[in-house]
C-alpha positions in Angstrom: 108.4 2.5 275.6 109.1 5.8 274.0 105.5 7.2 274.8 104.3 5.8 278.0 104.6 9.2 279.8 103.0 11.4 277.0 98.9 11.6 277.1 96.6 13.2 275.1 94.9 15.5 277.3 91.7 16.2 275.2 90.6 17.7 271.9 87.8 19.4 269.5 87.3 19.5 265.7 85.3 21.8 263.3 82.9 20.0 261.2 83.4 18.6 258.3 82.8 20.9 256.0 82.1 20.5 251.6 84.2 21.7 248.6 83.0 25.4 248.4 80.4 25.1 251.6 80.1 27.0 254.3 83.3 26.9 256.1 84.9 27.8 252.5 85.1 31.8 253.9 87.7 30.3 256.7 91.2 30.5 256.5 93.1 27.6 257.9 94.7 29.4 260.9 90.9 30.5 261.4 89.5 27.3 261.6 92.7 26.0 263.6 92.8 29.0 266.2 89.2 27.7 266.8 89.8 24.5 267.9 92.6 25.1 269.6 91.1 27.8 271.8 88.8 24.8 272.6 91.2 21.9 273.0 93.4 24.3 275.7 90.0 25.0 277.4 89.0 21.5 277.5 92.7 20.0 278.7 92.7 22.4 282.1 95.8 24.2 281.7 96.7 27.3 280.4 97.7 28.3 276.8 101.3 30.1 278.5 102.2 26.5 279.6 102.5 25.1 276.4 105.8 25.2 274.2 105.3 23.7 271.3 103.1 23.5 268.8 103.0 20.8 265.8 100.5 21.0 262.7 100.1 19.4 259.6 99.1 20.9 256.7 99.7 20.6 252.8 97.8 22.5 250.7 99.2 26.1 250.8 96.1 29.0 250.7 97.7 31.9 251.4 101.7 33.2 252.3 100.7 32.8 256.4 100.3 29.2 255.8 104.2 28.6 256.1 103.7 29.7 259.7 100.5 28.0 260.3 101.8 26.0 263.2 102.7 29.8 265.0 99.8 31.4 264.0 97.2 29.1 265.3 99.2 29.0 268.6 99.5 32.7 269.3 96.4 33.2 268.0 95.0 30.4 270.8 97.3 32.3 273.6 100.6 30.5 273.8 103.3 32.5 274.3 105.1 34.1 271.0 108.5 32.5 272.4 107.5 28.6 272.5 108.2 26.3 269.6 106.2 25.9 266.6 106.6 24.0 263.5 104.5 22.4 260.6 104.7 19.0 259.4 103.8 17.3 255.2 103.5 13.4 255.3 99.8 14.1 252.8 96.7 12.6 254.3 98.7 11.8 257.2 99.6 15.4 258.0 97.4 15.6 261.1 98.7 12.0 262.7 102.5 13.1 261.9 101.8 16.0 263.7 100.5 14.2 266.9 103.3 11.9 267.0 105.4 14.8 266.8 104.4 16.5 269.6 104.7 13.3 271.7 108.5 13.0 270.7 109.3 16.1 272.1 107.3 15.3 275.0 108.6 12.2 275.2 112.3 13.4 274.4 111.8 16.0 277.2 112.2 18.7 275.0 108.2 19.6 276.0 105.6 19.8 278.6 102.9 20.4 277.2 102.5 20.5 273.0 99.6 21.6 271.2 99.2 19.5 267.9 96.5 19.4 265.5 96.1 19.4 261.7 94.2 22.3 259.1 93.1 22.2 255.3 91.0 24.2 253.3 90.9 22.7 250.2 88.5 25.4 249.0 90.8 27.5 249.1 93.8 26.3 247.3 96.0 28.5 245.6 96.8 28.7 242.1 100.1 28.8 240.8 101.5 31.0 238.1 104.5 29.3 235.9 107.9 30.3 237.1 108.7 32.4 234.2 106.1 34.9 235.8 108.7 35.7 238.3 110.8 37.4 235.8 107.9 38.1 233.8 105.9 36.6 230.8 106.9 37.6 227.2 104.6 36.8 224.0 102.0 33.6 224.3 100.1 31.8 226.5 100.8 30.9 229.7 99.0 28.3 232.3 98.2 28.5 235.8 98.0 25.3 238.2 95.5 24.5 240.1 97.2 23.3 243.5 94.9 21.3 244.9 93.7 19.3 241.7 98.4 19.0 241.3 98.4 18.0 244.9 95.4 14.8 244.4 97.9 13.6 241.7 100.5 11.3 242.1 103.7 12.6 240.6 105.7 9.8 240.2 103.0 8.3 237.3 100.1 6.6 238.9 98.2 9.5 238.6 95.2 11.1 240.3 93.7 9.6 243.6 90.7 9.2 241.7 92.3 7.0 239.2 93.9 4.8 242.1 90.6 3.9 243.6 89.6 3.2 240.4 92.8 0.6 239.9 91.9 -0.6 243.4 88.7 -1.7 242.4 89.6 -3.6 239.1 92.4 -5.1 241.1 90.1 -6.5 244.0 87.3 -7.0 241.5 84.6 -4.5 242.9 81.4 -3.5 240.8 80.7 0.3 241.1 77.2 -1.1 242.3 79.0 -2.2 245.5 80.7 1.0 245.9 77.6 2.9 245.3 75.7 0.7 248.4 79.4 1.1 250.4 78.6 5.1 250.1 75.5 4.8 250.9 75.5 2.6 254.0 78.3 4.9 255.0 76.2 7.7 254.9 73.5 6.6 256.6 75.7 6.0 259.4 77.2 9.1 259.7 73.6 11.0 259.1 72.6 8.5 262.3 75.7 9.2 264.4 75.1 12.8 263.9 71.5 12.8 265.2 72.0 10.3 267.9 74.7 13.7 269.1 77.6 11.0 269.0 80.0 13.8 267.6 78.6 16.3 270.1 81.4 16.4 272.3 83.8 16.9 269.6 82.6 19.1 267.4 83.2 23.1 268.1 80.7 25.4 267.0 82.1 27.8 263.8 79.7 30.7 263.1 80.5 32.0 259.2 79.1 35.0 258.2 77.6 33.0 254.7 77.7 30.1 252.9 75.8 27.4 252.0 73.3 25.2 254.1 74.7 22.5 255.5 72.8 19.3 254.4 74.6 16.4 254.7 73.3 14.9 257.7 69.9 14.0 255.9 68.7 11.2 254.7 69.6 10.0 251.4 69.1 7.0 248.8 70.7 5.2 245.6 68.7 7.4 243.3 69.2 10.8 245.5 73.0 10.3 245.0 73.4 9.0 241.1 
């Protein structure tokens, strides 16, 4: 098989963070560079070893963002003159990117490939209309918001909220079992968190402000209507 020589050596994440929250103040390539620092640290090799690099990533933040891929690897120690590349397939962005790597690997056109995935969707950019290039004349004119364009479906089925929506009626779910799906789903994450199951993941990301981090309490029905 096309991948039975390629191994993941080992890994780390940031938390995950809420829409505006604490980690809001941290560019991509910040929050990337972080965890790959961590990941090279935790594989055993060194960063000038590695000569390619592969991340996904959709939701553009800010012009360095084309280079993403680049930046988090230099900024994690691998040499300016290795391979680096980003990678769209939507929610899928970070798994693309994996699988990636491993062709190279597995291609021999790598050793050793760094891969990973980085969003901020607090940060998403704002687009002005294109006639702003050339420059806006008399009237109104509206900006986008990226992220909100980049939920929605643009061949007509609309936003991802609508979908789960269309899901539900299709499969004949009440919202009252949605509700009790979030919940329980909660409460295991809130358990997994204090039981340290994510522990080993998990990388440490001091901000300099933002807001408290709450979500590993305990919740109920009523807490979350």
């Amino acid at each position: 098989m096309l991948f039975d020589s390629v191994v993941i050596l080992d890994g780390a994440r940031t938390a995950i963070g809420s829409f505006g929250g604490s980690l809001a103040g941290l560019a991509p390539h910040e929050m990337g560079s972080i965890t790959a620092r961590e990941a090279i640290r935790r594989a055993g090799i060194e960063a000038e070893a590695i000569d390619h690099s592969v991340y996904g990533h959709i939701i553009t933040t800010a012009p360095q963002d084309a280079y993403l891929a680049r930046h988090i690897a230099m900024d994690a120690g691998v040499p300016d003159g290795a391979a680096a590349f980003n990678v769209n397939r939507l929610c899928g962005s970070g798994v693309q990117a994996l699988f990636s790597a491993a062709q190279q690997i597995a291609l021999g056109d790598s050793h050793f490939a760094l891969a990973g995935g980085a969003e901020s969707m607090s940060r998403g950019a704002y687009l002005l209309p294109p006639q702003a290039r050339n420059g806006l004349r008399m009237g109104h004119a509206e900006v986008t918001d990226l992220t909100l364009g980049i939920l929605s479906d643009p061949f007509g089925s609309g936003h991802m909220g609508v979908t789960a929506e269309n899901i539900a009626s299709r499969f004949g779910l009440s919202r009252e079992e949605a509700d009790q799906f979030a919940l329980e789903s909660h409460h295991k994450a809130a358990r997994a968190i204090a039981e340290g199951r994510f522990d080993g993941q998990i990388v440490p990301v001091t901000v300099r402000q933002g807001a408290r981090n709450t979500a590993s309490s305990a919740t109920s029905m009523s807490a979350m209507a």
